[in-house]
C-alpha atoms as one frame of an Amber mdcrd trajectory, in Angstrom:
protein
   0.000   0.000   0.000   1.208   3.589  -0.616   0.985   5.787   1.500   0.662
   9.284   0.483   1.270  12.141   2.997  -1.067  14.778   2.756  -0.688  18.594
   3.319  -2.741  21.734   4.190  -2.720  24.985   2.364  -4.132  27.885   4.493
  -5.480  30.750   1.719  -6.084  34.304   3.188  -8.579  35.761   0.433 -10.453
  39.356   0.530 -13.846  37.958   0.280 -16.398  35.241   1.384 -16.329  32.323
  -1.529 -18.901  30.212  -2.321 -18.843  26.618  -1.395 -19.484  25.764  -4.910
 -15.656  27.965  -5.188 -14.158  26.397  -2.535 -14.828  22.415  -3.580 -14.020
  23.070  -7.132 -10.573  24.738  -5.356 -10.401  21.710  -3.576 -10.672  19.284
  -6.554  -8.273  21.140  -8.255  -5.594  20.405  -5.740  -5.869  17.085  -4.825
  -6.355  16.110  -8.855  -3.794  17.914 -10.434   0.091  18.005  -9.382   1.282
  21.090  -7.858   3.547  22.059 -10.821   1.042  22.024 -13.127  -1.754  24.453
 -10.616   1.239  26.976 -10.359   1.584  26.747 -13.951  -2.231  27.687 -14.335
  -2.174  30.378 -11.917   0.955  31.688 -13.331  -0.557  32.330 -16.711  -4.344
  33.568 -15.008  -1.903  36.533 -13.430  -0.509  37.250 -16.171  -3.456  37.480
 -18.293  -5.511  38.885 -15.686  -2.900  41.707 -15.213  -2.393  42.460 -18.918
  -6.334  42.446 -19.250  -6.180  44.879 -15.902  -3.667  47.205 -17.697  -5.975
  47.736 -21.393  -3.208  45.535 -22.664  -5.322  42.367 -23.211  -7.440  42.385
 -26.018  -9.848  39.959 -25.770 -12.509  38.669 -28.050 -10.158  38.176 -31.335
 -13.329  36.462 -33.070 -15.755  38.931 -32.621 -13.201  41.607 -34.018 -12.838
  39.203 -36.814 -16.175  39.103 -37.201 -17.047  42.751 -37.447 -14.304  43.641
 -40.331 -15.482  40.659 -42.392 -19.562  40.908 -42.127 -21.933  41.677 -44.588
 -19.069  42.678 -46.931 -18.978  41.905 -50.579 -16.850  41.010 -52.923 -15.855
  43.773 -54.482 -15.351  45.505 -51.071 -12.818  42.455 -49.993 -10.996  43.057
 -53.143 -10.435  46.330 -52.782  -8.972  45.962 -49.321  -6.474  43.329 -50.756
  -5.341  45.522 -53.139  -4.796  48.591 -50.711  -3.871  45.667 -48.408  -0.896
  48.209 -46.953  -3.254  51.037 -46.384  -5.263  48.688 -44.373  -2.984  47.121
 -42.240  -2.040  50.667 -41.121  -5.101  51.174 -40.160  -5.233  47.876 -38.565
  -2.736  48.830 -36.486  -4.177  51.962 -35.518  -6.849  50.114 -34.176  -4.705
  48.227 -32.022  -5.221  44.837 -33.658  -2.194  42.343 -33.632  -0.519  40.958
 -36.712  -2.223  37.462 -36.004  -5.520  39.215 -36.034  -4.609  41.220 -39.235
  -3.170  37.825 -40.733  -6.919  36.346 -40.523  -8.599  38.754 -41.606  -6.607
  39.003 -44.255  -7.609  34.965 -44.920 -11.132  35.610 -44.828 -10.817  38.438
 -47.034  -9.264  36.313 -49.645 -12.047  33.552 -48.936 -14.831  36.195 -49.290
 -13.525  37.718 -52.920 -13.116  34.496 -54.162 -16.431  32.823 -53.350 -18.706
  35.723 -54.691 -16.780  36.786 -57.602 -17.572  33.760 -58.980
């Protein structure tokens, strides 16, 4: 039989959780391995403090979305020839290469299936 010694963590927080919070806590730790949790909560910080600066922009779909709806074909081909114009303007906005990459993509999917 193994025997597996087991350890209390004491967590000072600034408000009253919920118990539905604190067992799902508690799953977490005795499931997971303790590298892996501080792994987790080392990225949540970090996102959670870019997102706390303005830094984080999140929702990359939706902004996706809103450049590419309702637009036709002749409209996406005109952005992929002035595609240096728009990318400065893409930037403007504060959207990341990645983001400008795909819509960029869809673009290209949008002026080819309705100029046919």
């Amino acid at each position: 039989m193994v025997y597996m010694e087991k350890f209390e963590i004491r967590l000072v927080v600034g408000k009253k959780q919920t118990d539905a919070q604190l067992k799902k806590l508690q799953e977490y730790f005795s499931e997971m391995p303790m590298d892996e949790i501080l792994a987790g909560l080392h990225f949540a910080r970090n996102r959670w403090s870019a997102k706390d600066a303005g830094v984080l922009k999140v929702g990359r779909k939706s902004i996706i979305k809103r450049e590419i709806h309702s637009i036709t074909a002749e409209q996406a081909q005109w952005r992929l020839k002035n595609w240096k114009m728009m990318i400065a303007n893409y930037r403007k906005l504060g959207y990341s290469y990645p983001t400008i990459s795909r819509i960029k993509k869809l673009l290209i999917e949008v002026s080819k299936k309705r100029s046919r």
